[in-house]
Legacy VTK file of the C-alpha trace (Angstrom):
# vtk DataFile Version 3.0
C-alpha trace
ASCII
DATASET POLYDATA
POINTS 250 float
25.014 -18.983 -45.890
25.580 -18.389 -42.084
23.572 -14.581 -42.494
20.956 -16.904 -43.668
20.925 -19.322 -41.161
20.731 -16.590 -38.848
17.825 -14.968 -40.494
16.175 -18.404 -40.724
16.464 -18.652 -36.586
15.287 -15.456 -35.752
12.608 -15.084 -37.829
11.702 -18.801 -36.576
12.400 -18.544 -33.226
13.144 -14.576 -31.602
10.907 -12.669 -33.721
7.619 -14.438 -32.688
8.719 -13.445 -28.378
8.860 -9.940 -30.287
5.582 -9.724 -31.603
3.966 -11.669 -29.002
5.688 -9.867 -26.025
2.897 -9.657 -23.127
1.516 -6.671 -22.704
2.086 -4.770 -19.692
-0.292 -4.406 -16.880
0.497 -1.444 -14.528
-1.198 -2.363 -10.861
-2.287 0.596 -8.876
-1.461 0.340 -5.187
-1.485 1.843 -1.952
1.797 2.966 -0.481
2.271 0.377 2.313
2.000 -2.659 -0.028
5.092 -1.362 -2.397
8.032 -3.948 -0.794
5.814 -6.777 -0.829
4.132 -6.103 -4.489
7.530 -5.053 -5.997
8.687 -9.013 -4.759
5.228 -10.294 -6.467
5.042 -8.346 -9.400
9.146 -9.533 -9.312
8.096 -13.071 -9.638
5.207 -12.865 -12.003
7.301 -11.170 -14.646
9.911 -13.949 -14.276
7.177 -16.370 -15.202
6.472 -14.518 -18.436
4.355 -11.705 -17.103
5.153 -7.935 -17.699
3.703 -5.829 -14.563
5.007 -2.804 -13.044
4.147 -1.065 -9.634
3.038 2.382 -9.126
2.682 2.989 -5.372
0.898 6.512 -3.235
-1.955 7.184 -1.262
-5.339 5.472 -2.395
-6.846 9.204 -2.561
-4.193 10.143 -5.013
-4.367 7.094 -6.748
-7.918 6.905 -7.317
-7.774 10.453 -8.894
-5.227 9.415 -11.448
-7.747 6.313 -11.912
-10.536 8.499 -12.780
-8.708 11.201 -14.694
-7.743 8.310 -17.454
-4.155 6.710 -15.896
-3.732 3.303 -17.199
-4.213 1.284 -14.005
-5.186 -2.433 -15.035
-5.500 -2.928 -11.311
-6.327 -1.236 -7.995
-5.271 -2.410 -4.233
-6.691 0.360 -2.001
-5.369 0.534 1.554
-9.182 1.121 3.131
-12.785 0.131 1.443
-13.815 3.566 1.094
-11.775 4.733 -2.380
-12.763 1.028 -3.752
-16.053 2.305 -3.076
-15.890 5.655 -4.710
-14.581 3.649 -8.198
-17.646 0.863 -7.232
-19.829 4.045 -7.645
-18.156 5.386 -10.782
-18.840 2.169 -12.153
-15.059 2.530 -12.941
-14.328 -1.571 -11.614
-15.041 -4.916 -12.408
-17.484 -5.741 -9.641
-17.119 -9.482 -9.698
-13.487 -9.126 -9.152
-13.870 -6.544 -6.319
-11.959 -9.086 -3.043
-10.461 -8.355 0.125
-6.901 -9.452 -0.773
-4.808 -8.845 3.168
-5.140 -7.296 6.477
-2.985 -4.888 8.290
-2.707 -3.596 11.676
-2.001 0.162 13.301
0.700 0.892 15.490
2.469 4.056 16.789
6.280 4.063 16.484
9.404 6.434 16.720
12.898 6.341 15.654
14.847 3.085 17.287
17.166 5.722 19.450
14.293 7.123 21.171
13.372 5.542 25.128
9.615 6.073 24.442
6.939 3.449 25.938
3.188 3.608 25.739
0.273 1.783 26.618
-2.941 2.443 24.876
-5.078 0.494 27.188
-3.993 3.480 30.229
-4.162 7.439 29.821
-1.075 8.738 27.528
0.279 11.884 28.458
1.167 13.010 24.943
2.330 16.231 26.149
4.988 15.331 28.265
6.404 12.847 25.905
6.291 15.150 22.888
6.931 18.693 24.292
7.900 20.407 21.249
8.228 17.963 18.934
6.080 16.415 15.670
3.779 13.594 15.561
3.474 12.866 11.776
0.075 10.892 10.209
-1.148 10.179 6.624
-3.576 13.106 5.480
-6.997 11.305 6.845
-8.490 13.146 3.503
-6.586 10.990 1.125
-4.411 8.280 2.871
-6.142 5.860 4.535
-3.431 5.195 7.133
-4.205 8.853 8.413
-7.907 8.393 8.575
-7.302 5.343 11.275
-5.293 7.711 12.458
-7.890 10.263 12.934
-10.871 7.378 14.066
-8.515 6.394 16.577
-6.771 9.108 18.382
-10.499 10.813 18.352
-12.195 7.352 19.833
-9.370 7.594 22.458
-10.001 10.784 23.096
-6.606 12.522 22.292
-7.177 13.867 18.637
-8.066 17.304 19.708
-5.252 17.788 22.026
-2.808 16.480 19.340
-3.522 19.421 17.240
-0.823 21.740 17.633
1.751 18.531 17.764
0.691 17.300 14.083
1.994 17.171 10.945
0.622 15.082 7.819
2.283 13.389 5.001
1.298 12.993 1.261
1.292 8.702 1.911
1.947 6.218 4.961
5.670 5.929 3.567
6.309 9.649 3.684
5.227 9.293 7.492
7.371 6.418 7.608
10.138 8.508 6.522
9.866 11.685 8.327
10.535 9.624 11.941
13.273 7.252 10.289
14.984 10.483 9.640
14.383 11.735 12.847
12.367 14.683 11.598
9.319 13.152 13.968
9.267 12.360 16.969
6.234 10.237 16.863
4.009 8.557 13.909
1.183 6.312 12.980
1.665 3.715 10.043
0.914 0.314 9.567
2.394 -2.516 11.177
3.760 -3.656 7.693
5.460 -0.428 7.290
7.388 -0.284 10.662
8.764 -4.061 10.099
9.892 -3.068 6.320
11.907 0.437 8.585
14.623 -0.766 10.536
15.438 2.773 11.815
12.364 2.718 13.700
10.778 0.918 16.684
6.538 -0.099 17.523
5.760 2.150 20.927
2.455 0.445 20.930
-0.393 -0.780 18.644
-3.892 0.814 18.364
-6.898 -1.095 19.513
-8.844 -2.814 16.686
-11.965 -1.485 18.206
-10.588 2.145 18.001
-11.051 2.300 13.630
-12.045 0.903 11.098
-11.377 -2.669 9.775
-8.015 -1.867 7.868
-8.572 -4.645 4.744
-7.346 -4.230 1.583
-9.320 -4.721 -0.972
-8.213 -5.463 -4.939
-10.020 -5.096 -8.307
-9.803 -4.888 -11.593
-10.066 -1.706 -13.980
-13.253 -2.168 -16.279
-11.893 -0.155 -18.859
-8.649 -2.021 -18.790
-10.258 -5.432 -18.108
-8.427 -7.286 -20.663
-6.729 -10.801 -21.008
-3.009 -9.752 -19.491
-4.783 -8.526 -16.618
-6.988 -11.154 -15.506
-4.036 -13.326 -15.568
-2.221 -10.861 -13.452
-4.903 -10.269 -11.166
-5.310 -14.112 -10.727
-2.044 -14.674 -9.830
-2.118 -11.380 -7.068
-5.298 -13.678 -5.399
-3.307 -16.873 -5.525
-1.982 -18.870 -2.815
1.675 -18.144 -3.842
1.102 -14.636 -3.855
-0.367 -14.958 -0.395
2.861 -16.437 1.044
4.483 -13.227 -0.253
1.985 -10.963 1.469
2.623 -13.085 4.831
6.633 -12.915 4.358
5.569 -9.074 4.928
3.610 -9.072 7.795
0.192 -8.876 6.341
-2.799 -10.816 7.277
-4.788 -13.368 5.561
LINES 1 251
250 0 1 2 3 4 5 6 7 8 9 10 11 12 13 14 15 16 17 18 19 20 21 22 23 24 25 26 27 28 29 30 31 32 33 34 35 36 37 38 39 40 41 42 43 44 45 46 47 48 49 50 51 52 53 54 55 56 57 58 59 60 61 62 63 64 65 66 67 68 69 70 71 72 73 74 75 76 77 78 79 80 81 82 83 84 85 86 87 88 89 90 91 92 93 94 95 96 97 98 99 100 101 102 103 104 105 106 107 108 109 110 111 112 113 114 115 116 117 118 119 120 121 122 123 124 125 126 127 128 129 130 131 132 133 134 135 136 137 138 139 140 141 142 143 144 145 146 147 148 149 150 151 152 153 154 155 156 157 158 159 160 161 162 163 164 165 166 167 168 169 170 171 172 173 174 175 176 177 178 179 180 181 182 183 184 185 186 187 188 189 190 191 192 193 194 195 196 197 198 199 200 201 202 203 204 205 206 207 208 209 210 211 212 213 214 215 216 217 218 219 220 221 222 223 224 225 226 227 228 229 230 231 232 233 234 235 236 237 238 239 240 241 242 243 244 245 246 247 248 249
């Protein structure tokens, strides 16, 4: 009798959350946004949702995108690979928003005495000598092509030659000068605060690169019902309180 009870409840109550599970959404996103979407995607799964991260360089993402991964969503760390998919007709257009801002700094590990000021020359020789400054490769991570606009608008990319390295994503350039393995690096604001191993030596001039926006969008081929309610809750205004907890802009 109690074996049947038990089949009576499950079959009434469990097996329906079994065959009616959502289905997960897998959101495509640039490197610097993986603390703050891990706590969003977090909180959206405990409010039935099932979404998972996968985090690199919006180059390398959008290469997966077009070579058939199942990204249900894309948050590109620049406009210029949401552009490339806008082209492929690979998004839905309508859904194509500028979801947060960021900002570009130079920073080094917290040990290091190193102060600069971008608004007077820089004598990056003297304070590097032989060491590394590491960026983003400007090809594929947007975080390096600020990089690039900058340094070159301030005049100092073609000195800086022999003194750089690049790094596969923002967070691998992140890493190399937490570890010490850099003396210098460029990243985004977001991604020094989330560091504590490392310290700001100054922020670049907005005027120096591009806007640095992120904007969001949604698949077409993967456009369906799971994730438009995922993507609805990523532009919502409790979402945005997460993005501010990390530093990013409205």
């Amino acid at each position: 009798m109690k074996k049947l009870l038990l089949s009576a409840i499950f079959i009434t109550f469990l097996l329906p959350q079994f065959l009616f599970a959502a289905e997960k959404v897998t959101v495509f996103a640039a490197a610097s946004t993986t603390n703050m979407m891990d706590e969003v995607l977090a909180l959206y799964n405990k409010k039935g949702g099932n979404a998972v991260g996968s985090y690199g360089s919006s180059g390398a993402l959008v290469k997966q995108i077009e070579s058939g991964a199942p990204a249900g969503i894309f948050i590109s760390a620049n406009q210029n690979w949401m552009d490339k998919l806008e082209k492929s007709k690979m998004i839905e257009n309508s859904t194509r928003k500028n979801l947060v801002k960021n900002r570009l700094v130079l920073i080094t590990h917290k040990k290091n005495n190193i102060t600069a000021d971008f608004s007077k020359k820089i004598d990056f020789a003297s304070i590097l000598k032989n060491e590394k400054l590491v960026i983003g490769a400007p090809e594929s991570v947007p975080a390096g092509e600020y990089a690039k606009q900058a340094f070159t608008k301030l005049g100092y990319w073609s000195s800086l030659q022999k003194s750089i390295v690049t790094a596969a994503n923002v967070r691998d350039a992140l890493a190399f000068v937490s570890r010490g393995e850099a003396l210098l690096g460029v990243v985004f604001a977001t991604d020094a605060i989330a560091d504590k191993n490392v310290k700001v030596v100054a922020e670049f001039p907005a005027n120096t690169h591009d806007d640095i926006s992120y904007p969001i969008a949604v698949i077409k081929e993967n456009s369906g019902d799971e994730v438009k309610k995922l993507y609805n809750f990523l532009i919502s205004d409790e979402a945005k309180k997460i993005y501010k907890k990390y530093g990013f802009g409205a």
